[in-house]
C-alpha positions in Angstrom: 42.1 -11.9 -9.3 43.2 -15.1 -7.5 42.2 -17.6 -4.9 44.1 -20.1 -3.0 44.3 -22.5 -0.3 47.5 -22.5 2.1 48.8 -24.4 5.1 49.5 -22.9 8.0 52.0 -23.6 10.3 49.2 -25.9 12.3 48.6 -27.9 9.0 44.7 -25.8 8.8 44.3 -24.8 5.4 43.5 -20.8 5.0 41.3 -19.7 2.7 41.9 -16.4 0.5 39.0 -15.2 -1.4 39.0 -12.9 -4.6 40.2 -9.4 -4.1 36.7 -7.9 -5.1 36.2 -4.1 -5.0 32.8 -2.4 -5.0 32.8 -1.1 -8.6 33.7 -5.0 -9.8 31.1 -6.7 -12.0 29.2 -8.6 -10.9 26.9 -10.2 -13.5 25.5 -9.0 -16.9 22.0 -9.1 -17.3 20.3 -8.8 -20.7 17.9 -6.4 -20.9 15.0 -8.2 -22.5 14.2 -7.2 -26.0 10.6 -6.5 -25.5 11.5 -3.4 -28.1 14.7 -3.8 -29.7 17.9 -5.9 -29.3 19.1 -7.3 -26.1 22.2 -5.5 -24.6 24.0 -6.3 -21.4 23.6 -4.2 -18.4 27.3 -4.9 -16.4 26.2 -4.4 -13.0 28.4 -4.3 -10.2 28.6 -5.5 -6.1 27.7 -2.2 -5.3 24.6 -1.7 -7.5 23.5 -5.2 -6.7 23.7 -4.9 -3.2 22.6 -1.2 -2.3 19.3 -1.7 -4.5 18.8 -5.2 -2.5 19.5 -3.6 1.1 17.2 -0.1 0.1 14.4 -2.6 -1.1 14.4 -4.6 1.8 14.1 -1.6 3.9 11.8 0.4 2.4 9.1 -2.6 1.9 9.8 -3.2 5.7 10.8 -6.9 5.0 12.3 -8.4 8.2 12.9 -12.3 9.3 9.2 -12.9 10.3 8.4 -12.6 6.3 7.9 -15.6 4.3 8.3 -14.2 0.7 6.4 -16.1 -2.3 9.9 -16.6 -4.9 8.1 -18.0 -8.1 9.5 -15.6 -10.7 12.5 -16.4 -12.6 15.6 -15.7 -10.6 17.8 -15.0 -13.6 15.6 -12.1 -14.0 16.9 -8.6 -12.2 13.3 -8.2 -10.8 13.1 -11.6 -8.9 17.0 -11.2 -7.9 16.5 -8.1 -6.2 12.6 -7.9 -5.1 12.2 -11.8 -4.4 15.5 -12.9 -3.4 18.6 -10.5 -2.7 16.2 -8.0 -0.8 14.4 -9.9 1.0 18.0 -12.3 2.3 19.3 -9.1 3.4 16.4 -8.7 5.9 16.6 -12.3 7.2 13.6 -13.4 5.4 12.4 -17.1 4.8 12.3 -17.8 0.7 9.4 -20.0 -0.4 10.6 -21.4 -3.9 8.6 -22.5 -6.5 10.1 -23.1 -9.7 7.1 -22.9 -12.4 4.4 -20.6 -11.4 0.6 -22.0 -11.2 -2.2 -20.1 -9.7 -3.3 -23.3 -7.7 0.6 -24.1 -6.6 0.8 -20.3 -5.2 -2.5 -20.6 -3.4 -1.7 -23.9 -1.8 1.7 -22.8 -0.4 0.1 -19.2 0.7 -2.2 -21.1 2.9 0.2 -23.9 4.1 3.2 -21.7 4.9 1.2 -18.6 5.9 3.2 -16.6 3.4 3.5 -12.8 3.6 4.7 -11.1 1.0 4.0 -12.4 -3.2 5.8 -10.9 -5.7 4.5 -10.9 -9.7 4.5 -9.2 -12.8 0.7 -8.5 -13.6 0.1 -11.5 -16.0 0.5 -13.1 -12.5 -2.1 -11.3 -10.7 -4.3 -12.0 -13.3 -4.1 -15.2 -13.6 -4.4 -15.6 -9.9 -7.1 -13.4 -10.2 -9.7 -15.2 -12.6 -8.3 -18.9 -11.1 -11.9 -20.1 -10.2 -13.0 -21.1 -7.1 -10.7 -19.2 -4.9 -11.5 -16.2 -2.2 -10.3 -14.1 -0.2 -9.6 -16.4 2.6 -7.0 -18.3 0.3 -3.9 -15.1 0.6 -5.4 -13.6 4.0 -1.9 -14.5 5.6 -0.5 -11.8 3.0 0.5 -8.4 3.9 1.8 -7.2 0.9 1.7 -7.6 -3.2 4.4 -6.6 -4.8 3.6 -5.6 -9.0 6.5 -4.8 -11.5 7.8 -5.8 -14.6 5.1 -4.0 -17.0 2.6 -1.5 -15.6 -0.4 -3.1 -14.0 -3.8 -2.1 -14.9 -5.6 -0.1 -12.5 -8.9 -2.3 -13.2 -6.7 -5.4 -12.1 -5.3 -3.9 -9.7 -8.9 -3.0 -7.9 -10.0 -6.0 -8.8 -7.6 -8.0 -7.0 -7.2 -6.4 -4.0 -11.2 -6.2 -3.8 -11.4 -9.7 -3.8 -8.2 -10.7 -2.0 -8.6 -8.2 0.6 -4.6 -7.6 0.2 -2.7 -4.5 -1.1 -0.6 -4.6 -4.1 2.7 -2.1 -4.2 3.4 -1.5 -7.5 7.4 0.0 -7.9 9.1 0.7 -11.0 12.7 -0.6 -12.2 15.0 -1.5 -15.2 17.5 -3.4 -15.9 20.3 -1.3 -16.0 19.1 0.2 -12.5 19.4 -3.1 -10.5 16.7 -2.8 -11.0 13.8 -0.6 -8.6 14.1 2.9 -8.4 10.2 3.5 -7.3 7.9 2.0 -5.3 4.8 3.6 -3.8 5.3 3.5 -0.2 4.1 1.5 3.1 3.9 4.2 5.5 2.1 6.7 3.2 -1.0 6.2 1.2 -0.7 4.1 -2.7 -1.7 5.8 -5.2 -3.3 3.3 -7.6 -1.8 3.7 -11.3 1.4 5.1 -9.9 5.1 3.6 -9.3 5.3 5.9 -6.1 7.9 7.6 -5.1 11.7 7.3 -5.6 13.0 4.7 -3.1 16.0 5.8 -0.3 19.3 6.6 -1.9 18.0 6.9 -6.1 16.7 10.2 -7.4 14.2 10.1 -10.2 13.1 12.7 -12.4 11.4 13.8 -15.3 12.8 16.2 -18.4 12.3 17.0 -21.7 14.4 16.4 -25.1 17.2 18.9 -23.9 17.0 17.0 -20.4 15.7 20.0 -18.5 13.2 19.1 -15.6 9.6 19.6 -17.1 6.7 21.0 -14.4 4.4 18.8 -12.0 2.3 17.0 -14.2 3.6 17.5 -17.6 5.0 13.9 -19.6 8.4 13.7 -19.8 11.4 11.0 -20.3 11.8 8.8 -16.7 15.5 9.5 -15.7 17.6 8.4 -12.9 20.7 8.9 -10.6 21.7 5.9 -7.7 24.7 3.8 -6.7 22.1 1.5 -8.4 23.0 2.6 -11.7 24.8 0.2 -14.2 28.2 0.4 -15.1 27.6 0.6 -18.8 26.6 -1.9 -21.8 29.0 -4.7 -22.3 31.6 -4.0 -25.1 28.8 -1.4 -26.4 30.6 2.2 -25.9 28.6 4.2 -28.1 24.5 2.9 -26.3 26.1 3.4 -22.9 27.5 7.0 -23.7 23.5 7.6 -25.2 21.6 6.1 -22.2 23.9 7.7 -19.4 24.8 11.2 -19.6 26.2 13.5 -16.5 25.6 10.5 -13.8 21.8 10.4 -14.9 20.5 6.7 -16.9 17.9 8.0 -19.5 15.1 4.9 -19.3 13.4 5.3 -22.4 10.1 5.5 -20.6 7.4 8.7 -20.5 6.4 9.6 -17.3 4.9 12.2 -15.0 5.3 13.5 -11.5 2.6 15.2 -9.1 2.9 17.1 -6.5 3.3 14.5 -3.5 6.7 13.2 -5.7 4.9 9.7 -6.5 5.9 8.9 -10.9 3.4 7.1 -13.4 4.5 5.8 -16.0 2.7 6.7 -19.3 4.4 4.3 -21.9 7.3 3.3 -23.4 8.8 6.5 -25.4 9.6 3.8 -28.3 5.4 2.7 -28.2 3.9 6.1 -28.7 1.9 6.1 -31.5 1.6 9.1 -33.5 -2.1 9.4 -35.0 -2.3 12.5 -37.2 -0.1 14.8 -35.5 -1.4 13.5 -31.8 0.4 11.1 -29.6 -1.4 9.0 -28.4 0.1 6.2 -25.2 -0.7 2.2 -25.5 -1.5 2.2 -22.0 -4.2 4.8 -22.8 -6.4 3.0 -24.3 -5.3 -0.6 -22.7 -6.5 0.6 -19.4 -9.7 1.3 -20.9 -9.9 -1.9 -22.4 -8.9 -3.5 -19.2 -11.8 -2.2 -16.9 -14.2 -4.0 -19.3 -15.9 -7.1 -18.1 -15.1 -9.1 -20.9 -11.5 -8.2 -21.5 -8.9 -10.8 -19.6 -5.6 -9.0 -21.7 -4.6 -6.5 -24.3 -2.4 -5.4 -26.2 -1.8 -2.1 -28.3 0.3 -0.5 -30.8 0.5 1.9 -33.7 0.5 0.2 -37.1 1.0 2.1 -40.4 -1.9 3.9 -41.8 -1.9 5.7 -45.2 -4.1 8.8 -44.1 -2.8 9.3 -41.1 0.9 8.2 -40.5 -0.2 5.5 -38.2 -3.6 3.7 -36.6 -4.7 1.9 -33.5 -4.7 -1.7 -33.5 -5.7 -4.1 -30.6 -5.3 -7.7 -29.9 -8.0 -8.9 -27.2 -8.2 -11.8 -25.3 -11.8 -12.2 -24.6 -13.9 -14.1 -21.6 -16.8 -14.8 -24.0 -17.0 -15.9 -27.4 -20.3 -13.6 -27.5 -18.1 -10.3 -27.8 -17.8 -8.5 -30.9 -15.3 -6.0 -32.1 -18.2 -4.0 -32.8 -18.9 -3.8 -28.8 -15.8 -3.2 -27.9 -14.8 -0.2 -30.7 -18.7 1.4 -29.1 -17.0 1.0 -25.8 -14.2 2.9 -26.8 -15.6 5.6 -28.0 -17.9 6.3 -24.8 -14.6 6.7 -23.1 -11.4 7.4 -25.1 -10.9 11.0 -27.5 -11.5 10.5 -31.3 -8.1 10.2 -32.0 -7.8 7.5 -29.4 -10.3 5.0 -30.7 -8.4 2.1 -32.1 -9.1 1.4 -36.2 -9.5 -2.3 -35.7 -9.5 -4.9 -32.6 -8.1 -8.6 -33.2 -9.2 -11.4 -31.2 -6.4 -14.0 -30.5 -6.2 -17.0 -27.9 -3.0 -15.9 -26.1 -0.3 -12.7 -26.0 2.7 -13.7 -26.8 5.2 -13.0 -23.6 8.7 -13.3 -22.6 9.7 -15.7 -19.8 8.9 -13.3 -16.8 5.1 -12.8 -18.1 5.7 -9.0 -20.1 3.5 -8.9 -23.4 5.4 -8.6 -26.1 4.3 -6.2 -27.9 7.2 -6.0 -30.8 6.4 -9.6 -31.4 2.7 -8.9 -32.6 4.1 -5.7 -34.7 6.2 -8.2 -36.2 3.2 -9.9 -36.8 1.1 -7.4 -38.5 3.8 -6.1 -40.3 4.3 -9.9 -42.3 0.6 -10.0 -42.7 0.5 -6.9 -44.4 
């Protein structure tokens, strides 16, 4: 493709842009690692901009919104969600480069911002900022959660004290990246990604890819003119993850009845405890709704009796809490099988850029320890 300047016969120069088609890449993302090596998700004008359009739409943005852009906008979630999307609708972007609880709260007030967007470390962090109430975000009339799946505890904690709904949706990468978000016009069903947004199908099958029954866990698959174009100069992972039009996400989910998807875990994460699976996000949620718990982290470690264990890393509000408490806590509230072998405090998860726990990066620790 070329571009060039030329005189017309008036002596005005005319400009003649790059002969771009629809099915063109645009950009390659990296998909970020958080369970194996990056690869790079060509997407093209046509995924970028339906996914950007249909989000707009379907969160209602329009130019009265003044949307909260703190997340990094390299990232496929702040590009579409925070910036793409809501351009489209004629929004008002409200830029701040390094997020901070305080900073957020300060320009929510000052600009009467309407719309936040975050990935959960975020609303937590906002959340246990001291001081703060709901007053501080009542010009907001919307949350917007993705990135990692938000615990339900947070999630009823925030909104309890901020008096403000969070809309938690679902997207990767290699989708543009939203393909669920739980609605506006129909009730939110706390835990869930929702229901597949206008124009992308979702749905859930089993190992042969055949659609599994309401309810049942399954692989997360999905069908859109969101849909990448493949993995750059990697043939054989893009023939794996996309098969008959459909992008396999690597992610176990379920569907009820009303359509709206959870996600249970990564299919990668499960942990396989003596025959039973058993999800991360299990027993983090549990974790998460006690009081003393700010973050967690869980994964499957090798164990010689029964093929692997549960291990947890805590961050803890009080130095007072023992791993004795919490393992008791467990067990009022998880299955046998489900009761982690051993909880590790530690000062911080580690995390990528955008706020996701890393969760390969503290295997990687065990594994040297051991």
């Amino acid at each position: 493709m070329k571009s060039f300047t030329k005189m017309m016969a008036t002596g005005n120069p005319v400009y003649n842009g790059p002969e771009l088609q629809d099915d063109d890449v645009a950009i390659i993302l990296y998909t970020s690692g958080t369970t194996g090596k990056p690869k790079g998700a060509m997407l093209t004008h046509k995924n970028l901009y339906s996914n950007a359009r249909d989000v707009g739409v379907y969160l209602e943005m329009s130019d009265q919104d003044r949307v909260v852009t703190t997340l990094p906008m390299f990232h496929v979630f702040c590009l579409t969600v925070a910036l793409n999307g809501p351009l489209t609708q004629g929004a008002t972007l409200l830029i701040v480069p390094k997020f901070s609880p305080a900073e957020i709260i300060r320009l929510v007030k000052k600009f009467e911002a309407t719309v936040f967007a975050g990935v959960p470390t975020m609303y937590n962090f906002l959340f246990q900022h001291e001081g703060t109430t709901k007053e501080d975000l009542q010009s907001l009339r919307l949350c917007i959660s993705g990135g990692a799946s938000l615990p339900v505890a947070l999630l009823e904690n925030f909104e309890k004290k901020f008096n403000v709904m969070i809309s938690e949706g679902y997207g990767l990468s290699e989708a543009s990246p939203v393909t669920c978000f739980n609605p506006l016009d129909r009730p939110r069903k706390a835990g869930s990604i929702g229901p597949s947004i206008v124009n992308v199908e979702n749905k859930v099958v089993n190992e042969l890819g055949e659609e599994v029954p309401v309810g049942q866990p399954g692989e997360l698959i999905v069908r859109g003119p969101n849909v990448m174009k493949g993995y750059y100069q990697m043939p054989e992972e893009t023939e794996a993850t996309i098969k008959d039009g459909w992008l396999y996400t690597g992610d176990i989910a379920t569907m009820d009845e009303d359509g709206y998807f959870t996600i249970v875990d990564r299919k990668k994460d499960m942990i396989l405890v003596g025959g039973y699976n058993v999800y991360p996000r299990e027993v983090e949620e549990v974790l998460y709704a006690h009081p003393e718990v700010i973050e967690t982290a869980v994964l499957g470690v090798p164990d010689p009796n029964f093929g692997e264990s549960i291990k947890c890393f805590v961050v803890k509000r009080s130095k007072d809490v023992t791993e004795e408490a919490l393992l008791a806590y467990c067990k009022e509230h998880l299955a046998k099988y489900k009761i982690p072998s051993s909880i590790e405090f530690i000062e911080e998860l580690p995390k990528n850029t955008t706020g996701k726990i890393l969760r390969r990066a503290l295997k990687d620790q065990v594994l040297q320890n051991n």
